[in-house]
Each structure stands twice: as C-alpha cells, then as structure tokens.
N, C-alpha and C positions, 0 to 999 in steps of 0.2 A: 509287546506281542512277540511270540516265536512262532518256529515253521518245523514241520519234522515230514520226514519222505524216506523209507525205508530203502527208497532209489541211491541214497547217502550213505548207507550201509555195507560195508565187505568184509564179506567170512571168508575168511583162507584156510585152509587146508596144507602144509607144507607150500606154503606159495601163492598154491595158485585159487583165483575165487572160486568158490562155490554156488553153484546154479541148479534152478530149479525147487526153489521154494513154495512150498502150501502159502496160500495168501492168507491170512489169519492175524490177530492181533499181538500173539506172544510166537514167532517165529523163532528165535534163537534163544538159549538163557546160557548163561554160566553162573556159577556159584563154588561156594569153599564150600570141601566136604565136611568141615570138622570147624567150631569156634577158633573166635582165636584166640580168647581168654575163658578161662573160669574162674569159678571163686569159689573160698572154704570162709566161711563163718569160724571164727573162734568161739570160747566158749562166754566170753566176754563184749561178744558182738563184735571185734575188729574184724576185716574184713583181708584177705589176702587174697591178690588177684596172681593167676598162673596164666604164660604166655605159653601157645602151642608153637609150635616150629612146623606144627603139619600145615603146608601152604598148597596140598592137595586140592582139587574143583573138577567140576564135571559140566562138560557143557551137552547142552541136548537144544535137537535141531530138526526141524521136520519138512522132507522132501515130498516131492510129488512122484508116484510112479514112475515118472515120466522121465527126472532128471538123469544125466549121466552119470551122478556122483555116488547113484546106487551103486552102479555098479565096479565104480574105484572103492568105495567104503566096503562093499562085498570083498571085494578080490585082496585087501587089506588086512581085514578081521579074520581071514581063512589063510591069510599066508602068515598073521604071528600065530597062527594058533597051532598051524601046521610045522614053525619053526620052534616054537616050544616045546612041542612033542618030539622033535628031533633031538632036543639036549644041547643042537650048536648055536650057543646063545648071541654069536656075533652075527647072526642073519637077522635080531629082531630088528626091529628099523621105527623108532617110536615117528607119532604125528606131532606137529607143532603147529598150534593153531593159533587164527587171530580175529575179534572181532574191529574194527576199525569203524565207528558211529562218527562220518566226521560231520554232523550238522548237531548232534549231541554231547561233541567235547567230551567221549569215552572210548579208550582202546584197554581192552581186553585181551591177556597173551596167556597161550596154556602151552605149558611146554612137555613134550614127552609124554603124549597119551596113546591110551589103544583102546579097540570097542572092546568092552568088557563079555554084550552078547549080541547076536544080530538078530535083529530086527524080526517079525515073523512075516511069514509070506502071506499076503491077504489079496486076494483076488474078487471083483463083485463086475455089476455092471457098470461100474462109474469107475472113477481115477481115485485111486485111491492116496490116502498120505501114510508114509513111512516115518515113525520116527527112529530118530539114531541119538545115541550117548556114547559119548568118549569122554574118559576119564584121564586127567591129567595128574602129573608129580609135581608141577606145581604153576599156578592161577596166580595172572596179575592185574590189577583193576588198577590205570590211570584217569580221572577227569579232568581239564584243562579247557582252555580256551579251542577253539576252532586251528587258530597256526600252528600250536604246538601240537593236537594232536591227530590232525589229514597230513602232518609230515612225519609220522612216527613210521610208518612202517613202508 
C-alpha cells in the first residue's frame, strides 16, 4: 500500500516556497520542451537514433487569486521585461526553481527561467485561479528513494 499528500510537496521559487495553490488534481507540471532523441530510418530500415542537448522544460503552475506569489511572479515578469528593453543585460536576474515530492521520491530542478507572458487579469464573482509558466534553460527529473530525495534540496 502507499500514501500521497500534496501537504509533502514544495515548490520553490529562488528559495523560497511557494503558496497559495488552486486545490485540483494536476497543480504543478514540469516537462522537457523538446525530445531527447529522434530517429532517421535509412533506406534499408537501420535505424539512427540523434541525442538532443536541448534540456530546455517548462513548468506550469496554478495559484489562487488570493496568493502572494501573484504578486512576486507579476513584479518579476515586468522587471526582465523592462530590463530587456533597457539593453543592460546584467540586470536580467533568471528564476531557479524546484519541485521537491518528498513522499513520491521525485525532485525536479529548473534552472534559469523567466515568464515568457503573464498571465491575464480575470475577475468574476468567485476566486479565481491564475495560471503561470516559466520556462527554463534547462530541466532535471531525479527519482529515488524518500532519504535520498527530502535531503536534496
């Protein structure tokens, strides 16, 4: 028998966790943008398999109105976009994130990402959820046991 409790779960942001999550069954994802192999048929049916080096991924994430992280993910996505436009590219300041599943034996690391667009503004008479994506230069998926991976990060 196993147990799982999303209460096990921390998203980090540069550090620090992340709060204020829509309760729903797929809350967090990450993934590689791009294969990591393909293949060309010859013309004699052998087969050659090509490795990519793109270890690019995107992780997408969905807050509540309500959360704080709106508003660090806002003031983030408006300050590279504003230092882009500037030309001085030593102000960009990329994210580095982490998923840490320690009852699932998986840690997932994205290093040097930034929101590519924000989110839209939706207002009603309920609470709405926001989703967010930040795209990373490059995505790592560890699975492991429980000691090896609640002390990775």
């Amino acid at each position: 028998m196993r147990q799982y409790s999303f209460f096990n779960v921390d998203f980090l942001i540069d550090g620090q966790e992340v709060t204020g999550f829509h309760d729903s069954a797929g809350i967090i994802s990450a993934t590689r943008n791009t294969g990591q192999h393909g293949s060309i048929i010859g013309a004699r049916g052998e087969m050659i398999v090509t490795t990519s080096a793109d270890k690019s991924g995107t992780f997408t994430f969905n807050l509540l109105q309500t959360s704080d992280w709106n508003s660090v993910l806002n003031s983030r996505a408006i300050l590279t976009h504003n230092t882009g436009l500037s030309g001085n590219k030593s102000l960009f300041v990329p994210m580095q994130l982490a998923i840490n599943d320690k009852m699932g034996g998986v840690l997932v690391t994205g290093m040097n990402g930034y929101v590519p667009v924000r989110p839209a503004v939706v207002r009603g008479t309920g609470i709405t959820t926001i989703a967010w994506t930040v795209v990373v230069e490059q995505i790592n998926f560890v699975e492991g046991g429980y000691d090896q991976i609640s002390n990775a990060t």
